[in-house]
PyMOL commands that place a pseudoatom at each C-alpha (Angstrom):
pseudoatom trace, name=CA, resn=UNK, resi=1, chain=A, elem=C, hetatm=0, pos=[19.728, 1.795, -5.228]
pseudoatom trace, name=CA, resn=UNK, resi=2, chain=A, elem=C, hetatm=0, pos=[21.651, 0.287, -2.439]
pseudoatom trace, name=CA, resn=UNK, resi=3, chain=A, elem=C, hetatm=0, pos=[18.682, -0.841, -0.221]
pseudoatom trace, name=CA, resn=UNK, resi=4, chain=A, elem=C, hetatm=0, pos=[14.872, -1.087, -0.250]
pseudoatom trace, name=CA, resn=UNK, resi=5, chain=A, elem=C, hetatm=0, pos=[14.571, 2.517, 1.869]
pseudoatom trace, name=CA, resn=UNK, resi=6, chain=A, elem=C, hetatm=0, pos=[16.095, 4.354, -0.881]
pseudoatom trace, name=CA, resn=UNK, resi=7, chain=A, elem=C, hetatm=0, pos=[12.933, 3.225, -3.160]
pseudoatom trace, name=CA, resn=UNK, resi=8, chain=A, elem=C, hetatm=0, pos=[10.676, 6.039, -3.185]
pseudoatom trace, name=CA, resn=UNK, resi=9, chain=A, elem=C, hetatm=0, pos=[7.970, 3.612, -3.451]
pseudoatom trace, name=CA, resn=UNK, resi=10, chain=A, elem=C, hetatm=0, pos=[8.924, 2.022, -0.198]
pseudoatom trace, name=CA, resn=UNK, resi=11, chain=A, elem=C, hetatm=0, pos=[9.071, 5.344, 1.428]
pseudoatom trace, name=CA, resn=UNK, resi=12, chain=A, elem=C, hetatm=0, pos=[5.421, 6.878, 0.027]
pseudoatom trace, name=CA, resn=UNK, resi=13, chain=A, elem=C, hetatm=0, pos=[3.407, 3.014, 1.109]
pseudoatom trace, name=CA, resn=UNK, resi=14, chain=A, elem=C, hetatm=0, pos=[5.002, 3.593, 4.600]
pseudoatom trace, name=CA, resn=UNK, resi=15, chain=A, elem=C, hetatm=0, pos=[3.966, 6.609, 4.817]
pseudoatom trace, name=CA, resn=UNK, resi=16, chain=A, elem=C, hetatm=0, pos=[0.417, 5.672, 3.797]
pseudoatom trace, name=CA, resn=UNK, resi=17, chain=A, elem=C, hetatm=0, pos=[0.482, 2.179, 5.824]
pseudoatom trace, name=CA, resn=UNK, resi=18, chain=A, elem=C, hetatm=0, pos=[1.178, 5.112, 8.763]
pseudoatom trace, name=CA, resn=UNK, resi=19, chain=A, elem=C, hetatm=0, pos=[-1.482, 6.844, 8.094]
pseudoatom trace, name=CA, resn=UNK, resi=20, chain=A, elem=C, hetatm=0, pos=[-3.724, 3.598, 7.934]
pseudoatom trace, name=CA, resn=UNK, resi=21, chain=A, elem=C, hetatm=0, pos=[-2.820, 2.829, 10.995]
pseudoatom trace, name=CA, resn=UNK, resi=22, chain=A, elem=C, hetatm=0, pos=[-3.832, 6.630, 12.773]
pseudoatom trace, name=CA, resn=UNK, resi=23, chain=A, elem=C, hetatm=0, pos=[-6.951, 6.581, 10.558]
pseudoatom trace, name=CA, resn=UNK, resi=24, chain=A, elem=C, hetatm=0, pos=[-8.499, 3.362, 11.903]
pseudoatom trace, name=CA, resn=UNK, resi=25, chain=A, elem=C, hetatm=0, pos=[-6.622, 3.079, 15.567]
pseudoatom trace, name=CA, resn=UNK, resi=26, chain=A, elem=C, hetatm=0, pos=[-10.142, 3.366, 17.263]
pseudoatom trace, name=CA, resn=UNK, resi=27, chain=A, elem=C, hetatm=0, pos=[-12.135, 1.329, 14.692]
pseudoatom trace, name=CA, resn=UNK, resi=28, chain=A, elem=C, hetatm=0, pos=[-14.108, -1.604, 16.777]
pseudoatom trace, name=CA, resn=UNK, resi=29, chain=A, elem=C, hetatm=0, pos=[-14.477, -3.424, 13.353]
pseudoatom trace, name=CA, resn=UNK, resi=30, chain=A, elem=C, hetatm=0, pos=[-11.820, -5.733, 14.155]
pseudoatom trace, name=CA, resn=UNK, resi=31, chain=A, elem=C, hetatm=0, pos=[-11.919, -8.013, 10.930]
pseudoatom trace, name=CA, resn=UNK, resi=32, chain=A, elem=C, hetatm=0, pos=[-11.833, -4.707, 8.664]
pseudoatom trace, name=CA, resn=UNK, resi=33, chain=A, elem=C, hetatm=0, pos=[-9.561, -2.710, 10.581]
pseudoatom trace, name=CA, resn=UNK, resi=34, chain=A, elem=C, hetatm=0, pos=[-7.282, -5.606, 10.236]
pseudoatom trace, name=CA, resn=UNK, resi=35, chain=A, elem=C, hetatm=0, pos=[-7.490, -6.366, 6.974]
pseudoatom trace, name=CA, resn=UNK, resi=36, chain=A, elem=C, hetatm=0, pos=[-6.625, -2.903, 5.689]
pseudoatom trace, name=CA, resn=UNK, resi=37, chain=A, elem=C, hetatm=0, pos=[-3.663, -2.476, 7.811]
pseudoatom trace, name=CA, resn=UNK, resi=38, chain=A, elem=C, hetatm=0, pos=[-2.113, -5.813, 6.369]
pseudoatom trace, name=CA, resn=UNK, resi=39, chain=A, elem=C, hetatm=0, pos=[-3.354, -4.915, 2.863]
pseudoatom trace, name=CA, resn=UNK, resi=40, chain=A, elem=C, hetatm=0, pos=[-1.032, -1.591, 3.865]
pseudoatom trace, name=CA, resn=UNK, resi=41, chain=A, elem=C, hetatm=0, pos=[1.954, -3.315, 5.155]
pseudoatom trace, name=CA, resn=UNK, resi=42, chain=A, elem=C, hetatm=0, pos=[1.524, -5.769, 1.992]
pseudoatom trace, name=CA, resn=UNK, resi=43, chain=A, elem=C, hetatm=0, pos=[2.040, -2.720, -0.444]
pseudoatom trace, name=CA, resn=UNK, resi=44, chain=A, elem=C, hetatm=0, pos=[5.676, -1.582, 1.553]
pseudoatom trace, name=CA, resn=UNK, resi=45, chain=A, elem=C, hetatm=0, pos=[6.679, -5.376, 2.696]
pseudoatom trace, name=CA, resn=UNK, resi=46, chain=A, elem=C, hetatm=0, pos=[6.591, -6.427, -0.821]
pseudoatom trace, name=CA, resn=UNK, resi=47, chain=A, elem=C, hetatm=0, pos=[8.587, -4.179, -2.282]
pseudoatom trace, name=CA, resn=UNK, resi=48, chain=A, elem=C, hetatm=0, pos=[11.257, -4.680, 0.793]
pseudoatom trace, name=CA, resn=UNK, resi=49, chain=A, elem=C, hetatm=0, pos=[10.934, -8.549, -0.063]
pseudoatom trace, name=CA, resn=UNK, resi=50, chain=A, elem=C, hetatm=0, pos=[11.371, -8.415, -3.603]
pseudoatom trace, name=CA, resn=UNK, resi=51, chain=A, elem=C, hetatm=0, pos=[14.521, -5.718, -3.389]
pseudoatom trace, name=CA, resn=UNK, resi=52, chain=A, elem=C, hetatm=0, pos=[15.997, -7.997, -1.168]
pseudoatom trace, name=CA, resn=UNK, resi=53, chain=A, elem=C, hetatm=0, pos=[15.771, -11.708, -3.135]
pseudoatom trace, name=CA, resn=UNK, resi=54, chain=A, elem=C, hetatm=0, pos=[18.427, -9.709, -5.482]
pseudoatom trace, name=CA, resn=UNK, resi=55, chain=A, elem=C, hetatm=0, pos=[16.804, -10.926, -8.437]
pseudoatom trace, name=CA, resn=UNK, resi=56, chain=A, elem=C, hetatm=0, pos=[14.983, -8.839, -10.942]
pseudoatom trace, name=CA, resn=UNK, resi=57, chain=A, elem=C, hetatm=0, pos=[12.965, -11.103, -12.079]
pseudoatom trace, name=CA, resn=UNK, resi=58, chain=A, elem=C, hetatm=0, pos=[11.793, -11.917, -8.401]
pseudoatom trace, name=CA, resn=UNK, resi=59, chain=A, elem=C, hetatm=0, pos=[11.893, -8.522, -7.830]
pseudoatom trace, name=CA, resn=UNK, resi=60, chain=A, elem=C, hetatm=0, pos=[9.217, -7.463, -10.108]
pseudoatom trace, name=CA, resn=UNK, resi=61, chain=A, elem=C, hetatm=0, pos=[7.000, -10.500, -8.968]
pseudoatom trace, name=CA, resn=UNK, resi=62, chain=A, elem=C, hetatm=0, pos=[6.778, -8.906, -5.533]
pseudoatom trace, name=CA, resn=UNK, resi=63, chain=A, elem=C, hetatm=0, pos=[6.291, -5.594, -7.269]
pseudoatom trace, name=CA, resn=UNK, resi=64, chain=A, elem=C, hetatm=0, pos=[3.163, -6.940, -8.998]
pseudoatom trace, name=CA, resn=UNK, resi=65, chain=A, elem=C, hetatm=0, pos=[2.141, -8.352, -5.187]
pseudoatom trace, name=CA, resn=UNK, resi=66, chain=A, elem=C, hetatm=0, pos=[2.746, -4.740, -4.001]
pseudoatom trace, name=CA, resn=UNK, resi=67, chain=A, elem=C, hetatm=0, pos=[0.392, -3.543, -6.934]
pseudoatom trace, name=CA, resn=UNK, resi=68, chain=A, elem=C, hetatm=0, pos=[-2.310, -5.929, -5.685]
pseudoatom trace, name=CA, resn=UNK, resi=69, chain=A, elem=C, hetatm=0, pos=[-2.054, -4.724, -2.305]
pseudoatom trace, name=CA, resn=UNK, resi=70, chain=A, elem=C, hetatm=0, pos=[-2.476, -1.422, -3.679]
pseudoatom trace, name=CA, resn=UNK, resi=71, chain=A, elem=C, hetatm=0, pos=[-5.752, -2.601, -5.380]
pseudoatom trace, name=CA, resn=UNK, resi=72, chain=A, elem=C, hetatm=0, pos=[-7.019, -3.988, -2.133]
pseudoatom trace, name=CA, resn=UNK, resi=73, chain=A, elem=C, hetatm=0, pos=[-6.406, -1.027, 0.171]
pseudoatom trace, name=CA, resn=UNK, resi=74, chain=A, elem=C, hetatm=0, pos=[-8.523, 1.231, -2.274]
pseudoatom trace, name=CA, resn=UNK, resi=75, chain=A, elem=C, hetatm=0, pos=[-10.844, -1.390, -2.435]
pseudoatom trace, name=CA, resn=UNK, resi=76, chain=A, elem=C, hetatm=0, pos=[-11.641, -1.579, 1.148]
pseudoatom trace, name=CA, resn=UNK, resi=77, chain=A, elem=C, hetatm=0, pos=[-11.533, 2.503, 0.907]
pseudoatom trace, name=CA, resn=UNK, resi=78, chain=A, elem=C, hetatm=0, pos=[-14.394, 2.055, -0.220]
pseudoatom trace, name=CA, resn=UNK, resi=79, chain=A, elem=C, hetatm=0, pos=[-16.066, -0.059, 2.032]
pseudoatom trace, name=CA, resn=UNK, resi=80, chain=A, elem=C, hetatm=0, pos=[-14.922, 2.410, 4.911]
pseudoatom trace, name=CA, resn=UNK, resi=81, chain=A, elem=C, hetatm=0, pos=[-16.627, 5.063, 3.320]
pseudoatom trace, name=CA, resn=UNK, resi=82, chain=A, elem=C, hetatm=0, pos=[-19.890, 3.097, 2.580]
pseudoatom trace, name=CA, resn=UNK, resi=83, chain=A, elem=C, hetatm=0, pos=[-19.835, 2.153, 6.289]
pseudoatom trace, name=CA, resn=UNK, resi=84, chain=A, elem=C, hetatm=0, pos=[-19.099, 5.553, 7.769]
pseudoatom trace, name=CA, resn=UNK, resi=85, chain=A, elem=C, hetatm=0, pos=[-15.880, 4.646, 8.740]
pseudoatom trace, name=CA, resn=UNK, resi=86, chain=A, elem=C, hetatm=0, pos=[-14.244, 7.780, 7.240]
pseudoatom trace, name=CA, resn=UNK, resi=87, chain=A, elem=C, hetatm=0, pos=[-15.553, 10.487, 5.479]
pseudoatom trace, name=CA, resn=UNK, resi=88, chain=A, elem=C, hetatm=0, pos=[-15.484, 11.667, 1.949]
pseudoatom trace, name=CA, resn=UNK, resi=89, chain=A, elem=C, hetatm=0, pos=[-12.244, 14.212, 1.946]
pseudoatom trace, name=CA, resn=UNK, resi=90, chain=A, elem=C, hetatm=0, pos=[-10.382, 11.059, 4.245]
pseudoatom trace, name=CA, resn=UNK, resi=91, chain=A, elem=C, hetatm=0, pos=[-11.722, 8.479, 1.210]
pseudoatom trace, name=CA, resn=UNK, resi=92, chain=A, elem=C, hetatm=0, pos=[-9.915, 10.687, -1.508]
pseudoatom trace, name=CA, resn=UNK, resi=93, chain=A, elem=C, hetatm=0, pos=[-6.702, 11.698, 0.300]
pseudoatom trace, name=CA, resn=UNK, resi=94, chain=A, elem=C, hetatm=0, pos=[-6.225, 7.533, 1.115]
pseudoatom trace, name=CA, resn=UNK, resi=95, chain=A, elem=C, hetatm=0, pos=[-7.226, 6.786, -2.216]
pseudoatom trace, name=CA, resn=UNK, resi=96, chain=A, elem=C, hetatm=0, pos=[-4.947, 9.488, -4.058]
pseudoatom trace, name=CA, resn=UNK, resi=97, chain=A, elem=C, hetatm=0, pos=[-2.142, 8.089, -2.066]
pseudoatom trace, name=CA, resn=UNK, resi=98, chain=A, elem=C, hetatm=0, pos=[-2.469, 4.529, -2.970]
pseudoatom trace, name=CA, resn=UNK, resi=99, chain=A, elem=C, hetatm=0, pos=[-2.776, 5.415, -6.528]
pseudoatom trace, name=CA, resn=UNK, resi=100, chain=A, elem=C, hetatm=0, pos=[0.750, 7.507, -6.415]
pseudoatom trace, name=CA, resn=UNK, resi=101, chain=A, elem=C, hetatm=0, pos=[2.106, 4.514, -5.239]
pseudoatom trace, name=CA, resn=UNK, resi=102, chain=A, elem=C, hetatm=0, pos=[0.879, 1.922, -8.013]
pseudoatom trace, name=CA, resn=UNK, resi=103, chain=A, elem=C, hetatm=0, pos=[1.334, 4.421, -10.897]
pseudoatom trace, name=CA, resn=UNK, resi=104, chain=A, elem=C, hetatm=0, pos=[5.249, 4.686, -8.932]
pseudoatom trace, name=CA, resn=UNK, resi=105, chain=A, elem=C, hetatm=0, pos=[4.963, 0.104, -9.051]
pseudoatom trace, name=CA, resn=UNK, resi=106, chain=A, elem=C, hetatm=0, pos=[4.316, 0.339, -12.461]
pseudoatom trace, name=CA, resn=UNK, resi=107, chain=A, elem=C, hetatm=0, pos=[6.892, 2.451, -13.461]
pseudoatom trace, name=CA, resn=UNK, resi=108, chain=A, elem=C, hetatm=0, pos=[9.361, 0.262, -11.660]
pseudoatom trace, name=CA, resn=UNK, resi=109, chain=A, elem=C, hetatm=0, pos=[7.936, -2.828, -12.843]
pseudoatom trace, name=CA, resn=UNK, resi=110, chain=A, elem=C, hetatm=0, pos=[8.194, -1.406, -16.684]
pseudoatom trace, name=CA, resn=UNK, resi=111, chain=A, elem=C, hetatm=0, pos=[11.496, -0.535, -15.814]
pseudoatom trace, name=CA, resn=UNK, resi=112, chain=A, elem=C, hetatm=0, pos=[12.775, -3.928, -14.803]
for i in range(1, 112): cmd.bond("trace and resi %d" % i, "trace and resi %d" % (i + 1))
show_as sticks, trace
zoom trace
């Protein structure tokens, strides 16, 4: 891989940080609305950040960051279901997504 956007990783969290963002454009909960967008942008800046320090061992630091952010987005799935944010099919496509993309971290991460 020459840079970041060839990382299929990279290209499946901005996809889901884009759907994020369309999901809850019109959500008045402020706090929570931005909160999951920069738990989004965590999951695809990370992996940009670590590809770019050029270092495995840094690299695979962020990946583990990117992994987090993973956990956190699904996490506050959650709470957008319990508060009626987004319904039930939404909650499991979001979700489903998000998980692609850690199982795809860990990969890299075992790979490093």
């Amino acid at each position: 891989m020459k840079r970041f956007e060839d990382i299929v990783a990279w290209q499946k969290a901005r996809e889901l940080t884009n759907l994020i963002y369309r999901e809850f454009r019109n959500n008045k909960d402020f706090s929570f609305r931005d909160q999951i967008r920069r738990a989004a942008i965590s999951v695809m800046n990370n992996i940009a950040e670590g590809f770019e320090r050029r270092s495995n061992n840094e690299f695979r630091h962020f990946l583990y960051i990117s992994k987090g952010s993973c956990g956190e987005l699904r996490s506050m799935l959650y709470i957008a279901r319990d508060e009626n944010y987004i319904d039930e099919k939404t909650l499991k496509s979001l979700y489903g997504k998000s998980e692609i993309i850690s199982k795809m971290l860990a990969n890299l991460i075992k790979c490093m």
